[in-house]
N, C-alpha and C positions, 0 to 999 in steps of 0.2 A: 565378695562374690559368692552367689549359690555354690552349697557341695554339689550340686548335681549337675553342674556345664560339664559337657562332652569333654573325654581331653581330644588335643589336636587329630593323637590316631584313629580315634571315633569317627570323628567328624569328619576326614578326609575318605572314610568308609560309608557318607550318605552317598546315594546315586543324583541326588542333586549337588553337592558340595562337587564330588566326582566332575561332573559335568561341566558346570561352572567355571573349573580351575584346572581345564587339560586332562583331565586324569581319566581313566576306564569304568565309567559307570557300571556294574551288575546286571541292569537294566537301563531303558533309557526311562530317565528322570519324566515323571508328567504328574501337574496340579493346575487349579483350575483357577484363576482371579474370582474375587467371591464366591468361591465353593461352600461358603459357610454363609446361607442366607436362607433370603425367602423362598427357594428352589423347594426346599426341606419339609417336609411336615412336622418332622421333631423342632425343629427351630423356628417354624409359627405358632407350634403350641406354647413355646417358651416366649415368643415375643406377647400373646396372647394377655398375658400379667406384669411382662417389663417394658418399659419405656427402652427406646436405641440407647440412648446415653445411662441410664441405669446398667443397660448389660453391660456397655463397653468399662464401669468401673467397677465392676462386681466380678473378682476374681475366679469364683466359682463358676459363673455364669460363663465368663469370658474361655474359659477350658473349655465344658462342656463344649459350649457352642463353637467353635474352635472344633474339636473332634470330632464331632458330628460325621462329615463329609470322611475324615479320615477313616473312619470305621465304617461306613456306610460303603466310600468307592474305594478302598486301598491304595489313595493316592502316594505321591512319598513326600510330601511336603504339606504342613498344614502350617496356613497363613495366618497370625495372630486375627483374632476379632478385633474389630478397633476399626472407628472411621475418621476420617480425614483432621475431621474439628476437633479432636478429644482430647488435644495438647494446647488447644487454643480453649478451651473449656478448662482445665486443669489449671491452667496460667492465672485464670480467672476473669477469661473474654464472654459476656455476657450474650449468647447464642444458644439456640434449640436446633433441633433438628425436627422440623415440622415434616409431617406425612403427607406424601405426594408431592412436597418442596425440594425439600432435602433442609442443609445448615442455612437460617436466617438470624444475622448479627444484628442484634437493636442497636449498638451507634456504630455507623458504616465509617470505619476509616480514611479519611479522604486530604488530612493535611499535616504538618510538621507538628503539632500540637495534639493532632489524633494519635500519631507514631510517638510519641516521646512520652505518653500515657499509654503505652503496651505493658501491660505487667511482663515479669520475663517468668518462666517453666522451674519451679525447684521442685527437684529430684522427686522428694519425701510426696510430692501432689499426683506425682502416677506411680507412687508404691504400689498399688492395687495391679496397675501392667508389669511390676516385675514378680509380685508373688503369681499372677497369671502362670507366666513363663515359665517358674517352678513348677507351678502343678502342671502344665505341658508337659515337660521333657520329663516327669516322671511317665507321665502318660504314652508318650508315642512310643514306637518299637523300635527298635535298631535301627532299621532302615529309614528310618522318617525324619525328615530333616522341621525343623522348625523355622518360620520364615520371621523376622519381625516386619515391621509397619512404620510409612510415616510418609506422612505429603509433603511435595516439596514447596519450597517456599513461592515458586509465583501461584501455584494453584490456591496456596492459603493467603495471599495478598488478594488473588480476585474474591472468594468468598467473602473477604474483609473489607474489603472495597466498594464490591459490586451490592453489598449486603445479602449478598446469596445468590443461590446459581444466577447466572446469567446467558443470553445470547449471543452477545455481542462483543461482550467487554468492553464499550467502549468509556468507560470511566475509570476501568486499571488501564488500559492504554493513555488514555488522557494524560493520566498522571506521571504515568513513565514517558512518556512525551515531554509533556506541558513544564513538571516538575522534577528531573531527573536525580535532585539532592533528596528529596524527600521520599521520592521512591525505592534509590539505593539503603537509605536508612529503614525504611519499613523493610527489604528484602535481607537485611544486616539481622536485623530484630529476630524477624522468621526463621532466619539458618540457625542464629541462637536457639530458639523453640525447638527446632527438631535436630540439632544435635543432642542438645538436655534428651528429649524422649527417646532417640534410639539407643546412647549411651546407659539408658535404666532398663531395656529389654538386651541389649548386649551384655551387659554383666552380668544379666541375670541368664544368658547364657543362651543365646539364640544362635539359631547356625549359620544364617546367610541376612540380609537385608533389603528390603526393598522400598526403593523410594518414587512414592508416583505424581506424575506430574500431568493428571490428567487434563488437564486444559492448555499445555502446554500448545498443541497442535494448532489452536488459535492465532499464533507467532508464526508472522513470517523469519525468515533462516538471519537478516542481518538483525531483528527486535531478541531474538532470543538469542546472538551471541553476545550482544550487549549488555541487554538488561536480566538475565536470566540465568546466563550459563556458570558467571563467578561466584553468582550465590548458591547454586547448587554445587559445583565442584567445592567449593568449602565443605559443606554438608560432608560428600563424598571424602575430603582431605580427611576431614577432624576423626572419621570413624576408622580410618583405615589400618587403623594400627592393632585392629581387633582382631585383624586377617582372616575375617569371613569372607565370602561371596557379598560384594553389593549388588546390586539389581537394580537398572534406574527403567522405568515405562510412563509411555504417553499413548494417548488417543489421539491418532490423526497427524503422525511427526514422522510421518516418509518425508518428506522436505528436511528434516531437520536429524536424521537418523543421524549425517557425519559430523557434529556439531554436541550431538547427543554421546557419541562413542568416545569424545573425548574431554569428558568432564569428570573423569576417574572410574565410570562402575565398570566392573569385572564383567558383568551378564547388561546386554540392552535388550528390551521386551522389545516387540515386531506387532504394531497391529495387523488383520487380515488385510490389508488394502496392499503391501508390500512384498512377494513373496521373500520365506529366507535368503535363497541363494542372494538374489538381487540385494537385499538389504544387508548383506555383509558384505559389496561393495562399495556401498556408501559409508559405514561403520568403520571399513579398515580389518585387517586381521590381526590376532590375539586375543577377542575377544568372542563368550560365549553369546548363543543366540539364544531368548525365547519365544515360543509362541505356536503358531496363529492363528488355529481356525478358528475362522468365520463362528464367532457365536448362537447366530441366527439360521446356518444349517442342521441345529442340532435337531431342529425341528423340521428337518427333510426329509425324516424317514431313514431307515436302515443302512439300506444301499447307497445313498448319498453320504451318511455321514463314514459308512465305512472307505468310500472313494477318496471322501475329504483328509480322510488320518491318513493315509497311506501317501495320499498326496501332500502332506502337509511335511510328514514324516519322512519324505524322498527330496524334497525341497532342504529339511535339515540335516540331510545326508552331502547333499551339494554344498550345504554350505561348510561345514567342515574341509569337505577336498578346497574350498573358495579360500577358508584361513580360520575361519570363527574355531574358538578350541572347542566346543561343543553345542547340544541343542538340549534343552528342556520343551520338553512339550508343553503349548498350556491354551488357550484362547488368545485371539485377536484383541480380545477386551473380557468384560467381566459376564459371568454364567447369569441369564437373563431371571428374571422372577419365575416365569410360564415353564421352564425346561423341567423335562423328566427325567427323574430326578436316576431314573434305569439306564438312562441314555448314558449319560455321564458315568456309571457304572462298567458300561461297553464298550464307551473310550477306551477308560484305563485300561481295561484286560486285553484288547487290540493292541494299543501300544506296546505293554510289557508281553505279546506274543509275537512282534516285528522284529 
């Protein structure tokens, strides 16, 4: 393990660790889902000479970019760089990450013989994301928690599946359908993947985790306690003896928030569609909230986004008195390309003046 992982009394002294796990944050904890993007001018100039997947294994690069946003807004939490496919790349899954696509897999997985030729994640192939990590938490300041990163296994089944984003799903459903042995085995495969990748940014000494299961919301509440929830609470089992903050988020899983709250994370992310209070009655209490404005208000102008924090921020209040043991502030979803990048500057400083 790095000499430089936080000891435990550190790290129970971030205002996001704080929050997470019952305890009295300093301030309340607030970062933004892809804070470290294209939002940035400093990290367009940087993409300007790198490929996506060149930054995400270039250790140097992967800090930097990473920082950016922490120094830029004072968030207290910066979120590893690193995108969804880069464990399934690393394995040595034959994928790009095409501009304006997003991940396109050349042989789309689609049967027992597709799955049983998954190469599996050795440790030593995302070295690159645990020296990262080192040079983070040299980097951040006291206060700053360090997040890691990794997708959870159905969202990386539909990419693998579907051969890249999709609308519909309807060929990873099919198959969890049609073929429910072959499916469980490809989602077996994938919980192996990213337990391998969070376990090399955990040792390397990361403070909380986060697991995103963005296409989750696609599932209806009986598909995803089926086909979805066992292999993510594994995910969730295998790591937990790290006794970080896990952090599990979807797009579009108000239906499925109670279902979500018990598959082991500590913290469940809220998109905007939910408000907090409400959604930590479907969640249960004991567990932390994050979330949720509206990403797309950012771009409302002043007075609106300053209504939004406040409101969003009074809703995290309810839900504490509701049971959640706290709230991180953060977006509904992830910081759009178009946002300015000042705006996001104003958040923060509102929040930590509430």
């Amino acid at each position: 393990m790095s000499e430089s992982i936080r000891s435990r009394a550190r790290r129970a002294d971030l205002p996001l660790v704080a929050a997470a796990t019952g305890g009295t944050p300093s301030r309340r904890p607030v970062w933004f889902m892809r804070q470290a993007g294209r939002s940035l001018p400093e990290y367009r100039a940087i993409r300007a000479d790198h490929g996506m997947l060149e930054s995400c294994f270039d250790p140097e690069l992967v800090c930097e970019i990473t920082m950016q946003p922490v120094r830029r807004h004072d968030v207290d939490a910066a979120i590893l760089f690193s995108d969804i496919v880069v464990p399934l790349k690393a394995a040595g899954v034959d994928l790009d990450i095409v501009a304006g696509t997003g991940p396109v897999i050349a042989e789309p997985v689609r049967s027992a013989a597709d799955v049983a030729a998954l190469p599996r994640l050795e440790p030593e192939s995302v070295g690159a994301i645990g020296r990262a990590v080192e040079l983070l938490l040299d980097e951040l300041g006291d206060g700053q928690a360090l997040i890691g990163f990794a997708g959870a296994p159905f969202t990386l089944a539909s990419y693998l599946i579907e051969g890249g984003p999709s609308r519909n799903y309807e060929r990873t459903k099919a198959l969890m359908h049609g073929d429910p042995d072959t499916w469980n085995a490809l989602m077996g495969r994938l919980a192996d993947i990213t337990i391998a990748f969070l376990r090399v940014q955990l040792d390397a000494g990361v403070d909380a985790v986060q697991l995103f299961d963005s296409w989750a919301g696609m599932l209806s509440d009986a598909d995803y306690r089926t086909y979805v929830a066992p292999h993510s609470r594994r995910v969730l089992a295998e790591v937990a003896a790290y006794e970080v903050p896990r952090i599990h988020f979807g797009v579009g899983t108000g239906e499925l928030l109670e279902v979500m709250g018990e598959v082991g994370a500590d913290v469940v992310g809220v998109d905007w569609r939910v408000p907090l209070d409400s959604a930590v009655r479907r969640i249960g209490p004991g567990k932390a909230v994050q979330g949720n404005l509206d990403p797309t208000l950012l771009f409302a102008g002043p007075t609106v986004v300053e209504r939004e924090v406040r409101r969003v921020i009074a809703d995290g209040e309810r839900a504490i008195r509701a049971g959640a043991t706290g709230h991180i502030f953060n977006l509904g979803h992830g910081v759009m390309p178009g946002t300015d990048p000042d705006v996001l500057t104003r958040v923060v400083e509102l929040v930590h003046s509430i």
